[in-house]
N, C-alpha and C positions, 0 to 999 in steps of 0.2 A: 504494500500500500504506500501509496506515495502520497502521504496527507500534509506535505508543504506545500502542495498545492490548493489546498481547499482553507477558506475562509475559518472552518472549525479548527484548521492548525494552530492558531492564534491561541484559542481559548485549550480550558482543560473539562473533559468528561468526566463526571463523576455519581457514584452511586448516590440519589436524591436522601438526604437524610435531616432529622430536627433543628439542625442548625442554617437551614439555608433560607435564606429569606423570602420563604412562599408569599407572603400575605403584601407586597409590594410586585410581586410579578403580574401585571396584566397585558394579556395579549389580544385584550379586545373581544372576546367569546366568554363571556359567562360562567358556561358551563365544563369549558378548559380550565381556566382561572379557579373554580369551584372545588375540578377535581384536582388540582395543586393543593391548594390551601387546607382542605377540608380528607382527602384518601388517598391520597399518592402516598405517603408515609405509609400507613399499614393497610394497602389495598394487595388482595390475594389476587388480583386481575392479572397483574404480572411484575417485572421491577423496573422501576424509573429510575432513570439517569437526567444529568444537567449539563447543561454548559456554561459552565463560569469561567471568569478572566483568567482563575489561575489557582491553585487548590486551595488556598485558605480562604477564599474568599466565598462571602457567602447570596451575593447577588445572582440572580437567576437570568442568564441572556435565553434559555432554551430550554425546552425537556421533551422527553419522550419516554414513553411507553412501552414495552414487548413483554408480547406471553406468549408460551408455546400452545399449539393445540394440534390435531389429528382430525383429519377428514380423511373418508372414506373415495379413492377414488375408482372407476371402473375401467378395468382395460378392455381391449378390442375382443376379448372375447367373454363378458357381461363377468368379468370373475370382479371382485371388489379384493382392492390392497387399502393399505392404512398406508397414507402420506402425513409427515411432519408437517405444517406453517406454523409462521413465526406472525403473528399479528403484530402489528404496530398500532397500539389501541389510542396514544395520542403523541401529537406531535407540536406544540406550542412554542412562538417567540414573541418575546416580546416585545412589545410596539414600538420601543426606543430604539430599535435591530432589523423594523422591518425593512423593506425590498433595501437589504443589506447584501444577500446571499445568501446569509447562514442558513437558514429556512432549507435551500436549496443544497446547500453543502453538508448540512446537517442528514439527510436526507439522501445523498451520498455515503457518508459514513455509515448508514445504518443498514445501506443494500449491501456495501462491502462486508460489514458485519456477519450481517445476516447469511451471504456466501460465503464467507469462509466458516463459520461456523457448520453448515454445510457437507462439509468436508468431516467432520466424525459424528455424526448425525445423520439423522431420516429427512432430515427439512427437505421439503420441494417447491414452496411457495412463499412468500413475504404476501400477506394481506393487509389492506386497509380499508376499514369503515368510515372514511370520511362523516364527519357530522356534519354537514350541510352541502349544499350546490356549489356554493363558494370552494368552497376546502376539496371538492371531489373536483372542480376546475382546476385549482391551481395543482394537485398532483398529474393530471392529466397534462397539464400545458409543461410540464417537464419535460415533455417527452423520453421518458426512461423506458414504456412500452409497458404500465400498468394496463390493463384492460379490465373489463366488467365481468363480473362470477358470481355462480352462488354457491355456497360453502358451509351452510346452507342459505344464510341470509344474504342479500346483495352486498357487495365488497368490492374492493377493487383488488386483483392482485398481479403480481411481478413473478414468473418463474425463476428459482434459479438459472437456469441455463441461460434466461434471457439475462441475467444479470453478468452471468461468466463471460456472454459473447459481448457486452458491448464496448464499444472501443471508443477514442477518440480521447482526449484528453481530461473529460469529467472521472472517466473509469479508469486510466493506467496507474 
């Protein structure tokens, strides 16, 4: 991973924990803001991570989400396998960062992730539930080759593989 190239190189990722300043982070959505402040600390959903300036610091530029889960998929000949996804259940910056990049580089980091993790693991998909029209646009206008699925519910999700193959200088 070549992460001097991305905007997150700057800051540092870290495991979200009681000392970081949730209750000042607003990213403009309510209901992102809500679930900072109020269950990302002891939510069973999955574990959140931050983006702060630098490790002691306890300001919030970012955070995100991921849990594992298991869908049933069907191959070509109607047999059903169990595949790993990784959901990305939320993805928040804050207003002071927005159309900064991070959002976008952030978001970067997390497909690389999510692919190499990949690698000794069942994973086969990275999914998102975007919470609104808004939020399911601006993943789409990334162009990274999420598409529409149900999983069972509608999501958007990224293949591995679509992640391995892509090139160009956002992915090397």
């Amino acid at each position: 991973m070549h992460l001097d190239r991305l905007k997150v190189s700057a800051y540092t990722i870290v495991p979200l924990n009681r000392s970081h300043d949730r209750k000042s982070f607003d990213c403009g959505k309510p209901p992102l803001n809500d679930f900072l402040v109020n269950k990302a600390v002891n939510s069973v959903l999955g574990s959140t991570y931050v983006l702060v300036s630098d490790p002691e610091s306890f300001e919030i530029i970012a955070y995100f989400t991921l849990a594992p889960d298991i869908i049933s998929l069907l191959n070509n000949q109607s047999n059903k396998s169990l595949a790993g996804v990784i959901k990305l259940e939320y993805l928040a910056v804050d207003l002071k960062y927005k159309s900064t990049g991070v959002g976008t580089d952030l978001l970067i980091f997390i497909m690389r992730e999510v692919a190499e993790y990949s690698n000794i693991s069942s994973v086969r998909l990275l999914a998102i539930e975007p919470l609104d029209k808004e939020a399911e646009r601006w993943f789409v206008e990334r162009n990274f080759g999420f598409e529409v699925v149900y999983i069972p519910d509608r999501c958007l999700a990224i293949s591995i593989d679509t992640i391995l193959n892509m090139d160009g200088p956002e992915m090397t």
